[in-house]
Structure formats: structure tokens, C-alpha cells
C-alpha positions as CSV (number, residue, x, y, z in Angstrom):
1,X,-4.2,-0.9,32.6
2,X,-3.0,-2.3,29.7
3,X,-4.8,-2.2,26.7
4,X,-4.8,-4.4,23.2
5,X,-5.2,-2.8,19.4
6,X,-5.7,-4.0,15.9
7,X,-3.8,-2.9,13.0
8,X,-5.5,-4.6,9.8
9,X,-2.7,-5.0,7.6
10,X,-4.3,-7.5,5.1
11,X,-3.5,-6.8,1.7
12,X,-0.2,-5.0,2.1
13,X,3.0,-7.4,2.1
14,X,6.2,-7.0,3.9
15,X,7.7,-4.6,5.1
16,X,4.1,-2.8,4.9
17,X,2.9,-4.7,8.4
18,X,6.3,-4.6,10.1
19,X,6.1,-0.5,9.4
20,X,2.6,0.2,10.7
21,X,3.9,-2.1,13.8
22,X,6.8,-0.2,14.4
23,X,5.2,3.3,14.2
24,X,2.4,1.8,16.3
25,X,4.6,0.7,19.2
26,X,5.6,4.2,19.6
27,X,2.1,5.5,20.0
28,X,1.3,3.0,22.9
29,X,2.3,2.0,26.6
30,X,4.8,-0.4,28.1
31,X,2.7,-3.6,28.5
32,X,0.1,-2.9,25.7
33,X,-0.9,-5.1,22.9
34,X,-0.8,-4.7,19.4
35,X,-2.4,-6.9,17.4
36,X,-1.4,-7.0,13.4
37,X,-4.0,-9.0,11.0
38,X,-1.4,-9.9,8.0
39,X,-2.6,-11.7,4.6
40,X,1.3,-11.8,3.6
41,X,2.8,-15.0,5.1
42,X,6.3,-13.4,5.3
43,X,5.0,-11.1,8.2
44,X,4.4,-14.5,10.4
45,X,8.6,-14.8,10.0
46,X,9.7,-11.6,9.9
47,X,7.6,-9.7,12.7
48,X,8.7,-12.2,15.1
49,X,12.4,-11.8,14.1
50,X,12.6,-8.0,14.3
51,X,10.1,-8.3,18.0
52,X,13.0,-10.6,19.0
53,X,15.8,-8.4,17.6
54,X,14.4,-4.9,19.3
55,X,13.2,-7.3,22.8
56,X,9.8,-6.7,22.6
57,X,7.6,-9.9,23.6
58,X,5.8,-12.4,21.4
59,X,2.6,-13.4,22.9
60,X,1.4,-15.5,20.0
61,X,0.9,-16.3,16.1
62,X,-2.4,-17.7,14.7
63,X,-3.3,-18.6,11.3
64,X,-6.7,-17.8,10.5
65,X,-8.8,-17.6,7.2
66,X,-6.4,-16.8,4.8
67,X,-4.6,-14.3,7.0
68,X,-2.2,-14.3,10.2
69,X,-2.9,-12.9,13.6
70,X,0.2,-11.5,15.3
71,X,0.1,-10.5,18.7
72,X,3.2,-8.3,20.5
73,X,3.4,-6.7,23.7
74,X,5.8,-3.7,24.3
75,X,8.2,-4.4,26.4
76,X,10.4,-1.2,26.8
């Protein structure tokens, strides 16, 4: 069963979120969720890019109070 987690990178700018997405995606299951919570609005351009680059899968960006919710799903 696939299963969803949070990073909360808020506070940290870019690379920071990519980095603690990349060494998360390693950690979890084809078909999980990661969650990253980003304050730096360069991580809602650059996460999808390198996601789209490596062909992992985009489920969705939100904005939010002050910070961005990015959501990927491993794909391979």
C-alpha cells in the first residue's frame, strides 16, 4: 500500500528542499508520496523541473499560507 510523507522544508531555500527530496525518494517505495512544505518560491519551479527531468510524477502544487505544498510520487 502506498503510503504519503512530509518533509517540512520551510525556512531553507533551494537547493535545500530539492536535496532532502532526493535523499527521501531513495528511502521510500515505487508509488509512495512525498510531500515537501517549501517557504522558498523557487522550489515550486525547480522541484517540478528536476521530477520531470528524473520521470518521477507530479501529483500537484498548492500555495498555502506563505509556503508551498509539493506533492511527488515515485515512479521508478
Amino acid at each position: 500500500m502506498a503510503t504519503r510523507e512530509t518533509i517540512d522544508a520551510r525556512g531553507p531555500y533551494c537547493p535545500g528542499p530539492l536535496m532532502e527530496l532526493i535523499a527521501k525518494l531513495k528511502l521510500v517505495e515505487i508509488g509512495d508520496e512525498i510531500e515537501v512544505l517549501s517557504s522558498d518560491k523557487g522550489s515550486a519551479n525547480d522541484i517540478p523541473e528536476w521530477v520531470k527531468k528524473v520521470r518521477h510524477e507530479m501529483v500537484g502544487i498548492t500555495q498555502q499560507d506563505g509556503y508551498w505544498s509539493i506533492v511527488v510520487r515515485k515512479a521508478k
